[in-house]
GUKOLNU-629215 format. One record per residue (C-alpha): x, y, z; residue number from 1. Coordinates in nm, 3 decimals. Example, Ala and Ser with C-alpha at 12.3 -4.5 7.8 and 13.67 -1.06 7.14 Angstrom:
! residues 2
(rec (1.230 -0.450 0.780) 1)
(rec (1.367 -0.106 0.714) 2)
! end
This chain:
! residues 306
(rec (0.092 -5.573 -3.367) 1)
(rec (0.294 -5.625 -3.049) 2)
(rec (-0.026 -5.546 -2.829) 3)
(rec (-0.201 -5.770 -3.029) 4)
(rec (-0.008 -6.081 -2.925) 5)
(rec (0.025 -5.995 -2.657) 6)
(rec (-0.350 -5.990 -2.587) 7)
(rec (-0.400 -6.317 -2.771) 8)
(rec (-0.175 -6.471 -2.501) 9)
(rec (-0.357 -6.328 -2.202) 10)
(rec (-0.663 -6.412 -2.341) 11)
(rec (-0.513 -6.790 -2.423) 12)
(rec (-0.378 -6.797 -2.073) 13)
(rec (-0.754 -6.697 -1.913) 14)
(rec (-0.934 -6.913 -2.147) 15)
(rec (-0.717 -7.210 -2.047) 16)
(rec (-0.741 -7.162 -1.681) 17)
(rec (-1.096 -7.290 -1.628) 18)
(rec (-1.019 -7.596 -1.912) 19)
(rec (-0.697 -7.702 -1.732) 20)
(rec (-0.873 -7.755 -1.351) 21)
(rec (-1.136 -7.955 -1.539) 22)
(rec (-0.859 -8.132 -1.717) 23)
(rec (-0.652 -8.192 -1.449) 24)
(rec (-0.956 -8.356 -1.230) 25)
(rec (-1.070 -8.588 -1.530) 26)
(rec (-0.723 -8.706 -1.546) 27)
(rec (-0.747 -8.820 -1.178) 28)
(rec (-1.067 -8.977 -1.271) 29)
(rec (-0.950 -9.148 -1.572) 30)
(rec (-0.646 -9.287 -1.469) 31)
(rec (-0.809 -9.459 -1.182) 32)
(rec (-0.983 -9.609 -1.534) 33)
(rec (-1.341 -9.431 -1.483) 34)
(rec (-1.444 -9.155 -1.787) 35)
(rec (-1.644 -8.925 -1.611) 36)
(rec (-1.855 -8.814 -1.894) 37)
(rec (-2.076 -8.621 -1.671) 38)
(rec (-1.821 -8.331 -1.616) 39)
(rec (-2.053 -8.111 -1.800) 40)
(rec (-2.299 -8.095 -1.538) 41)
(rec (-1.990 -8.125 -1.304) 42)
(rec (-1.843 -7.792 -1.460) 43)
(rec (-2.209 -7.567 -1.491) 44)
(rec (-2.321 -7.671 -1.108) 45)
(rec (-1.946 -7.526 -1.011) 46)
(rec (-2.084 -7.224 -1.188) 47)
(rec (-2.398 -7.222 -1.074) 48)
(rec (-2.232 -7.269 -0.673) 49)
(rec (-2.013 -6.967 -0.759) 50)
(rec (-2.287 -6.722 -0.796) 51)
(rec (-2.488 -6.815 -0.491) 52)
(rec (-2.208 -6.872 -0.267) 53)
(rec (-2.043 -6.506 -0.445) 54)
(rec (-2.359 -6.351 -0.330) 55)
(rec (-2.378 -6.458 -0.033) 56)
(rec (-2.038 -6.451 0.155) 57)
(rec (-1.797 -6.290 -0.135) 58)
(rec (-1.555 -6.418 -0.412) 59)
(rec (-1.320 -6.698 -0.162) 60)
(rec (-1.710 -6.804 -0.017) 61)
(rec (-1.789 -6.809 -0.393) 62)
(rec (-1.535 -7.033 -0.484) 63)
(rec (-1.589 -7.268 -0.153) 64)
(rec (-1.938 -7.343 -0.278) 65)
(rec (-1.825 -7.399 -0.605) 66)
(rec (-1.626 -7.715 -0.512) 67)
(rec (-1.924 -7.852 -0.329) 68)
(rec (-2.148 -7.820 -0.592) 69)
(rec (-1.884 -7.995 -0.879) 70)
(rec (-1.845 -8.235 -0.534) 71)
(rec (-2.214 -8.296 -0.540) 72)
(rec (-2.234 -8.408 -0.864) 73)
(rec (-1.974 -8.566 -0.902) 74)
(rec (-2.094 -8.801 -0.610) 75)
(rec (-2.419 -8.884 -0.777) 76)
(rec (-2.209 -9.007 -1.095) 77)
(rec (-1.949 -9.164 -0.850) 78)
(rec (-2.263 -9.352 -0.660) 79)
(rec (-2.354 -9.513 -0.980) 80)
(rec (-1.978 -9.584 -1.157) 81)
(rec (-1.784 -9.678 -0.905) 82)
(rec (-1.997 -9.850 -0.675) 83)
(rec (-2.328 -10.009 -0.864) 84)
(rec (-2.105 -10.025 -1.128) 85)
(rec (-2.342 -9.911 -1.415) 86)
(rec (-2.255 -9.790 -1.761) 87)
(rec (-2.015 -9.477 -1.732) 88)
(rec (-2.104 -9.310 -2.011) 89)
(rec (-2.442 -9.366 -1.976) 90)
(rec (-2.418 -9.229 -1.596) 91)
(rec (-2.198 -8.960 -1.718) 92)
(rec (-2.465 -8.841 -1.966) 93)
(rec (-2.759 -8.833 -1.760) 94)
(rec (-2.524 -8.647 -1.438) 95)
(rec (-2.454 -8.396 -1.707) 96)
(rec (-2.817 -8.337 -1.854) 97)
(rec (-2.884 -8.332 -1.426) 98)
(rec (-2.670 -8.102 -1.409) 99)
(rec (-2.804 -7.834 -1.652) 100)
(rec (-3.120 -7.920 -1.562) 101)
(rec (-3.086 -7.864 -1.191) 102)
(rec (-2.882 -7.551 -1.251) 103)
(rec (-3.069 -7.380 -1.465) 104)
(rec (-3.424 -7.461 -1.252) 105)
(rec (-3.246 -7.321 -0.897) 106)
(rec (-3.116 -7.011 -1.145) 107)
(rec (-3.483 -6.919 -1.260) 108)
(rec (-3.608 -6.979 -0.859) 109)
(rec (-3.368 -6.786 -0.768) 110)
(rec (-3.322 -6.478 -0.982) 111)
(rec (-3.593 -6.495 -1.205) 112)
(rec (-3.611 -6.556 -1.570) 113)
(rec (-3.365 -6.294 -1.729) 114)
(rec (-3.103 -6.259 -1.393) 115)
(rec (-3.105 -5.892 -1.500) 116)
(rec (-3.036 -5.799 -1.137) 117)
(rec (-2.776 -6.033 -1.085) 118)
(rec (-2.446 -5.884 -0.982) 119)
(rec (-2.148 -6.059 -0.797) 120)
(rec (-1.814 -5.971 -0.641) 121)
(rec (-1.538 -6.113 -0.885) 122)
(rec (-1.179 -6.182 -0.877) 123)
(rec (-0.960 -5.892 -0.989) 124)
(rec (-0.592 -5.960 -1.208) 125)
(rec (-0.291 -5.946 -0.949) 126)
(rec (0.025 -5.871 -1.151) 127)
(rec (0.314 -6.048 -1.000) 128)
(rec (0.617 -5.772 -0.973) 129)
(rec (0.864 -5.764 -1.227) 130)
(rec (0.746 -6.084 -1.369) 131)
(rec (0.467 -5.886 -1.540) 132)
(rec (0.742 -5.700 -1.709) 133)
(rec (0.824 -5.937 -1.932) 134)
(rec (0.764 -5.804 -2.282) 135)
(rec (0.463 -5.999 -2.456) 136)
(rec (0.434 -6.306 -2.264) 137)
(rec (0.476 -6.128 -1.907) 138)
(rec (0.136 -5.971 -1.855) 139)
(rec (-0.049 -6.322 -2.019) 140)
(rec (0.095 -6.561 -1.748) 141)
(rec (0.191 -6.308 -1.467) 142)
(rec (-0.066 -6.066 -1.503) 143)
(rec (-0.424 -6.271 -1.423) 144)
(rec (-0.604 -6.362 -1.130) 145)
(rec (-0.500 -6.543 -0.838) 146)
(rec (-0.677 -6.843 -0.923) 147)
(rec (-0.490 -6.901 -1.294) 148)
(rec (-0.132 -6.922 -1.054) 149)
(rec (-0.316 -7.167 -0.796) 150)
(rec (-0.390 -7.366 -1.154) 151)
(rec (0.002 -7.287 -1.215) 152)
(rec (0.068 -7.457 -0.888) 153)
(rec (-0.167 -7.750 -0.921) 154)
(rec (0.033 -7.894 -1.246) 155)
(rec (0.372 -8.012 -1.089) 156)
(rec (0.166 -8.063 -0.741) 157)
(rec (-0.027 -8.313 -0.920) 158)
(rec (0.229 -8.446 -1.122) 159)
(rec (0.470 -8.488 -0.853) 160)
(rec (0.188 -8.664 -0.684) 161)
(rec (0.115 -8.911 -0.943) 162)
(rec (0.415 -9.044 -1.026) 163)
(rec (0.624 -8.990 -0.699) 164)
(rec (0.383 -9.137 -0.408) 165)
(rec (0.219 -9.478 -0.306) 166)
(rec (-0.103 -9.308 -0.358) 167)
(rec (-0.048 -9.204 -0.733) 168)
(rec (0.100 -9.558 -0.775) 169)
(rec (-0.209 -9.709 -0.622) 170)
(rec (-0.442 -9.473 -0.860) 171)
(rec (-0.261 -9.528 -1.149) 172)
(rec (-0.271 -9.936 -1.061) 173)
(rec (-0.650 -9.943 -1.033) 174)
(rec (-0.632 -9.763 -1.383) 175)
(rec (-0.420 -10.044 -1.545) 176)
(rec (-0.523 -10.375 -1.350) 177)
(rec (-0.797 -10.346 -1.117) 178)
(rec (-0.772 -10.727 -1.052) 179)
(rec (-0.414 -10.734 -0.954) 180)
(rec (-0.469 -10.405 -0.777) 181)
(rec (-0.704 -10.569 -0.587) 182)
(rec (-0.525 -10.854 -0.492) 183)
(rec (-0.213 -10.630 -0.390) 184)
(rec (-0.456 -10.508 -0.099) 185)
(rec (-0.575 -10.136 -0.275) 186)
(rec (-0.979 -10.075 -0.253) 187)
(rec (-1.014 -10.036 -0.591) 188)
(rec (-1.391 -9.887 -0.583) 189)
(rec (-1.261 -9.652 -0.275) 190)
(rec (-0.982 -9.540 -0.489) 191)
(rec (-1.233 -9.454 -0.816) 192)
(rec (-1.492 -9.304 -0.541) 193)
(rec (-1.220 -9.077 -0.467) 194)
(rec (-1.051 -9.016 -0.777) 195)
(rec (-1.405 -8.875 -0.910) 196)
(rec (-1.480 -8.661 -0.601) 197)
(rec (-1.111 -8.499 -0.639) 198)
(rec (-1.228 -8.472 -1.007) 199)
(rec (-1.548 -8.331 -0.938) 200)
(rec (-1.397 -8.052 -0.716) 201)
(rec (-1.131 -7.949 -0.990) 202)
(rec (-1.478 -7.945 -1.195) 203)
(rec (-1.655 -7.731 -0.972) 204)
(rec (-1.370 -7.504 -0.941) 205)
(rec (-1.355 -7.475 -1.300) 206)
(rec (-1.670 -7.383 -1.353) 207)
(rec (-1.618 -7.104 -1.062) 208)
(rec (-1.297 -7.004 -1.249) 209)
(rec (-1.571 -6.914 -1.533) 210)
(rec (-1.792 -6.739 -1.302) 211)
(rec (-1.564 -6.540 -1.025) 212)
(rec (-1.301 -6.448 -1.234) 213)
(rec (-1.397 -6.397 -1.611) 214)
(rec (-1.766 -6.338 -1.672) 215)
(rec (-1.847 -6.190 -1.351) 216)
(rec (-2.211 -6.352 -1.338) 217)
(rec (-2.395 -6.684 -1.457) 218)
(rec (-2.627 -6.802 -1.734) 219)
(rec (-2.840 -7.081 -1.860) 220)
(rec (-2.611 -7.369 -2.061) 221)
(rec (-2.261 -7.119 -1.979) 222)
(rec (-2.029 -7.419 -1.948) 223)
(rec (-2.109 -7.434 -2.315) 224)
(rec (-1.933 -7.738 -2.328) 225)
(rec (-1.600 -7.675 -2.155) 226)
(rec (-1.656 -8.002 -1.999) 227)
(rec (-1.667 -8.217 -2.320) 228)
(rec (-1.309 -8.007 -2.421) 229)
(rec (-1.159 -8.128 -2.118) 230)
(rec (-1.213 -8.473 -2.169) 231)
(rec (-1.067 -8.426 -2.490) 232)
(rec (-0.761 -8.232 -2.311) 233)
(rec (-0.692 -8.529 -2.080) 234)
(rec (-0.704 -8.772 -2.441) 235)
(rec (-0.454 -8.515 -2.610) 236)
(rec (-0.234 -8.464 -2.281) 237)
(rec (-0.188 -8.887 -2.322) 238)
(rec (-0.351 -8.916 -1.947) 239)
(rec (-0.077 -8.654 -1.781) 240)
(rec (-0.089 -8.363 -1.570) 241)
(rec (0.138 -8.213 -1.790) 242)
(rec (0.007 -8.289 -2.078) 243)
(rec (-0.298 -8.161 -1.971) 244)
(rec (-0.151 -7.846 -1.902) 245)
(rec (-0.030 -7.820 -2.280) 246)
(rec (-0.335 -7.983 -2.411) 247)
(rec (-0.501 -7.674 -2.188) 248)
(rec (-0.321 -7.407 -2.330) 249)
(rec (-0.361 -7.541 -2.722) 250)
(rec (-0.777 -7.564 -2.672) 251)
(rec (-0.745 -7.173 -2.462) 252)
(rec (-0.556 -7.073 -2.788) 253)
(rec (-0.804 -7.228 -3.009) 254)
(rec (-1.092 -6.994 -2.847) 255)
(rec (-0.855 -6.704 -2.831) 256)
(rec (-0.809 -6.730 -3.222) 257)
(rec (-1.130 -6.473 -3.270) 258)
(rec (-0.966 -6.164 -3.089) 259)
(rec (-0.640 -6.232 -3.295) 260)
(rec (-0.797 -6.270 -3.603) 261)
(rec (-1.036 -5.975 -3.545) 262)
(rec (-0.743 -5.760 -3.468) 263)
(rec (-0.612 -5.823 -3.792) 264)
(rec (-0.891 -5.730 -3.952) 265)
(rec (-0.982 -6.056 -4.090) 266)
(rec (-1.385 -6.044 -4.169) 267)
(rec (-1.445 -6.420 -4.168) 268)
(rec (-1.788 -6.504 -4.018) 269)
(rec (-1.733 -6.509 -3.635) 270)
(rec (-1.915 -6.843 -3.606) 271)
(rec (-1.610 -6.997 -3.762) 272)
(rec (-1.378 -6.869 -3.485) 273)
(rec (-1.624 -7.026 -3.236) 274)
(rec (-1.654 -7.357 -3.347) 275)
(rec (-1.283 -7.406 -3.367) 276)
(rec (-1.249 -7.509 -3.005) 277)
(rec (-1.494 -7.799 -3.088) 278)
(rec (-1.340 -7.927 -3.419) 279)
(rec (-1.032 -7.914 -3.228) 280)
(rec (-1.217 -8.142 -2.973) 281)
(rec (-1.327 -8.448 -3.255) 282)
(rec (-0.992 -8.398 -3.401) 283)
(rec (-0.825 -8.483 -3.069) 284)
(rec (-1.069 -8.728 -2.981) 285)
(rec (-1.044 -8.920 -3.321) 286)
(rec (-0.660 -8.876 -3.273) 287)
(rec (-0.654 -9.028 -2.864) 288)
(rec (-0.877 -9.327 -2.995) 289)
(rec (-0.654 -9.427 -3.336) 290)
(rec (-0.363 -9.388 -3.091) 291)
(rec (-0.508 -9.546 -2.823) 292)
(rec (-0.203 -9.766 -2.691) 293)
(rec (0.014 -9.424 -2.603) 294)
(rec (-0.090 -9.393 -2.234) 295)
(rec (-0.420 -9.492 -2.209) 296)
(rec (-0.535 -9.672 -1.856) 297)
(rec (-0.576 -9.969 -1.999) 298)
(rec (-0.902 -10.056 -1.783) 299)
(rec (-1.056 -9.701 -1.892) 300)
(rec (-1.441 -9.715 -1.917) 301)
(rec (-1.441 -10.068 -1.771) 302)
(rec (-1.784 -10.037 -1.581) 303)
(rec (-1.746 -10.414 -1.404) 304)
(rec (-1.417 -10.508 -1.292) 305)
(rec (-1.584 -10.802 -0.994) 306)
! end
């Protein structure tokens, strides 16, 4: 039973790594007040920039191109939101259906139809001495790739950021009061332009996350929605980096629920187990907008704030 929990934990802990870099770039992006709805497409062109940068020049290459193509996106949707000031969740939808369109064109150019010859270098665990000792929760959070303990890293980086420096102050002012940021001398539309490229480079490396160091190779529609969760994850981490984090590891554990359950020997229909992770999702969605007052930027989704 032991091994068992134990291997729901590391599979909480991988399944939450790729969730929590999207997170943690949506909650740049939404508290400079923009929802970047289009982190979908954001999240499946990081994947899509894994495997051809993976192929070409290795796993770190892989992961390089990865941020460029979440970057890419995200600059088309930042173009439109944060400068022309159009609808963000109409801009957000159509970057994401670019996104999977794009993606899944350059995939069938590239490697034909089925991608049965597709193979890439991936990232391998590195177990951190000692620390993977620790009985059950020791191998989950010490035992994975390098990338989960940069994603470790990022939390309190980011956090420390946002709440501790002129720049997180200015961010987090554009987010509440564009106006009187404005007049207090910040750019507000260079602070959201740059708030969704950070975002969209979290989003690419989540998708590469998926990629380089889980499924080892890429397929049509494989963000599967991961970028929709993390929206949700920023709602239920109340707009934190923290919270994000937790919100993170709560969604990882909702996916993880399957290999639990099947070690158990429950027989439930597996379909059940998958669409837990998306209940989850409305639930927490239906919960951030009833509850909207608890850390909300209170100019989120504004799309004109002239």
């Amino acid at each position: 039973m032991s091994g068992s929990v134990t291997a729901f934990f590391e599979a909480t802990v991988r399944t939450a790594t790729p969730l929590l870099f999207a997170g943690l770039g949506e909650t740049l992006a939404e508290q400079a007040g923009v929802i970047n709805v289009g982190l979908e497409g954001i999240v499946i062109a990081g994947a899509f920039g894994a495997v051809a940068g993976a192929a070409v020049g290795g796993v770190a290459f892989g992961f390089l191109v990865a941020a460029a193509g979440g970057a890419a996106m995200a600059a088309v949707f930042a173009v439109f939101a944060a400068i022309l000031r159009s609808d963000q969740i109409i801009a957000g939808t159509a970057v994401t259906l670019l996104g999977l369109g794009v993606t899944g064109t350059l995939y069938r150019w590239e490697f034909g139809p089925s991608g049965a010859a597709l193979t890439i270098p991936t990232m391998h665990a590195m177990p951190l001495p000692l620390l993977d000792n620790i009985p059950v929760l020791g191998p989950a959070l010490f035992g994975q790739p390098p990338v989960a303990y940069a994603a470790y890293l990022l939390v309190p980086a980011l956090w420390w950021w946002t709440y501790r420096t002129y720049g997180g102050l200015a961010l987090r002012a554009v987010g509440e009061n564009p106006e009187a940021a404005r007049v207090a001398g910040i750019p507000v539309r260079r602070v959201q332009f740059a708030a969704i490229m950070a975002g969209g480079v979290l989003g690419g490396v989540s998708g590469g996350t998926l990629v380089l160091a889980q499924v080892g190779t890429f397929a049509e529609g494989m963000s599967a929605g991961r970028g929709f969760i993390a929206i949700a994850i920023v709602a239920l981490g109340r707009w934190n980096p923290a919270g994000a984090a937790a919100a993170a590891v709560i969604f990882g554990a909702a996916s993880a629920l399957q290999f639990l359950f099947q070690a158990m020997g429950w027989h439930a229909p597996y379909q059940l187990f998958l669409a837990f992770p998306y209940v989850l999702t409305l639930a927490a969605l239906a919960f951030a907008g009833s509850a909207r007052q608890g850390g909300a930027p209170a100019a989120l989704g504004r799309a004109r704030i002239d």
